[in-house]
C-alpha positions, 0 to 999 in steps of 0.5 A: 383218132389224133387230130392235130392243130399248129406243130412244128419241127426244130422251130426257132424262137427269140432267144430267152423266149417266154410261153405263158399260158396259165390255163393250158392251150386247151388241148395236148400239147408235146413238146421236145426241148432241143435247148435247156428250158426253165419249166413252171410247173406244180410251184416250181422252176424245172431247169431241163437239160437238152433233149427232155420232152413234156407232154402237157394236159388240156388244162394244165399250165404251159410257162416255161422260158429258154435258158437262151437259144430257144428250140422246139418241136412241137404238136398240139392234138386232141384224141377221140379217146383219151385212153391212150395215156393208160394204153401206151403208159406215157407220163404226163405233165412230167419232164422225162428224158428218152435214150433216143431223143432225136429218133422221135423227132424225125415223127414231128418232122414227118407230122408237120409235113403231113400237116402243112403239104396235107395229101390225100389221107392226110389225116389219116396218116397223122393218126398212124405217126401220132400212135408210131411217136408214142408207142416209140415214146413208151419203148424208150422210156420203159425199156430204160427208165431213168436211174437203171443205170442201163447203156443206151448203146447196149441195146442198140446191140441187143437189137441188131444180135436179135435181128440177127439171129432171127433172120437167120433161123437156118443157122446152127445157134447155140447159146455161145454163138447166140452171145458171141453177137454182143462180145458178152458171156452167155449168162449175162446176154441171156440176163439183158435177152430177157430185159430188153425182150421179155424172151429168151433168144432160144424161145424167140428162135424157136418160135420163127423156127415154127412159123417158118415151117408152117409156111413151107408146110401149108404153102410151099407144100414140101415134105416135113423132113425138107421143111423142118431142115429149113426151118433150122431143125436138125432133128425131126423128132424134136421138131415134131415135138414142138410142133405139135405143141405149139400147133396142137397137130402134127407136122404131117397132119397139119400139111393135109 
């Protein structure tokens, strides 16, 4: 479980302000830099750009300087479990930049509300935005990892195509339909698909075709034809097929 100490949301410092604690805080501590900042670290001056985020170790030295206007948002925390470093992939004690900077600064914001109004189950909901900041955090950087040379703005659209499609498994998808979303030919949207997904769009839409038809079957109770033909499958041979695939029985077996 995180537990949380001081954080704040877009503080303001004096401008040219000086953090020197040379052996750390004594816990994590995760910044956003919202200004360029001068960042001591491993013998050297780091000059950062707007929006880089540092997650510093308990131990390790936090000095680091505004170039001028100095603007924050931070978190110190401690963990029950300091796997979560290994669990989410996350660097530390390195300067990264995320695509989407500000996205996770709206956790910050929802963390230090929580820390200072302190409902009931506080902190419990403080665990839940620290796991959400950081499962954000890993997507961010591995999906875009620095010199890839990928377009931010070309998997916000990936994104929305995928959303599309698969809230809308009932429609007739094809491989151009399916690509026609992103204004892409079919052989690079099926290349990115792959990148940002780890699926194709044919095997994820396969997949909530079957779900779909699992609930209609066991819950909703109609017959394998009128379920198959909501689920988005024009022929029934070959939903069964992929049904008993995918489920190890019949469409007709796993209704009884």
């Amino acid at each position: 479980m995180f537990h949380t100490g001081y954080c704040d949301y877009n503080r303001f410092n004096p401008d040219c302000d000086i953090i020197n604690r040379p052996e750390g805080s004594g816990d994590y501590l995760f910044l956003y830099f919202m200004t360029p900042m001068k960042v001591q670290m491993g013998g050297r001056t780091h000059m950062t750009r707007e929006g880089a985020y540092l997650l510093y170790t308990p131990g390790e030295p936090q000095i680091y300087e505004a170039v001028r206007q100095f603007k924050n948002s931070f978190v110190h925390f401690t963990c029950d479990d300091d796997g979560f470093l290994t669990a989410y992939d996350i660097p530390a004690n390195q300067i990264v930049y995320p695509p989407y900077p500000d996205a996770m600064n709206t956790f910050f914001k929802s963390i230090y509300v929580e820390s200072v109004t302190k409902q009931d189950y506080y902190q419990e909901q403080i665990d839940k935005l620290m796991h959400q900041l950081f499962i954000l955090f890993s997507r961010q950087l591995h999906t875009f990892p620095e010199g890839s040379g990928i377009q931010a703005g070309l998997f916000e659209e990936f994104k929305k195509a995928r959303i599309e499609i698969l809230t809308h498994i009932d429609r007739k998808w094809d491989a151009d339909s399916m690509a026609a979303l992103t204004n892409l030919g079919t052989s690079q949207f099926y290349s990115y698909y792959r990148l940002f997904f780890n699926r194709s769009p044919k095997s994820e839409l396969l997949d909530a075709r079957i779900e779909r038809s699992k609930y209609l079957l066991r819950v909703e109770k109609l017959p394998v034809a009128q379920a198959a033909a909501q689920a988005g499958f024009d022929s029934l041979p070959h939903f069964t097929r992929y049904f008993k695939k995918a489920c190890g029985v019949t469409p007709s077996e796993y209704r009884l």
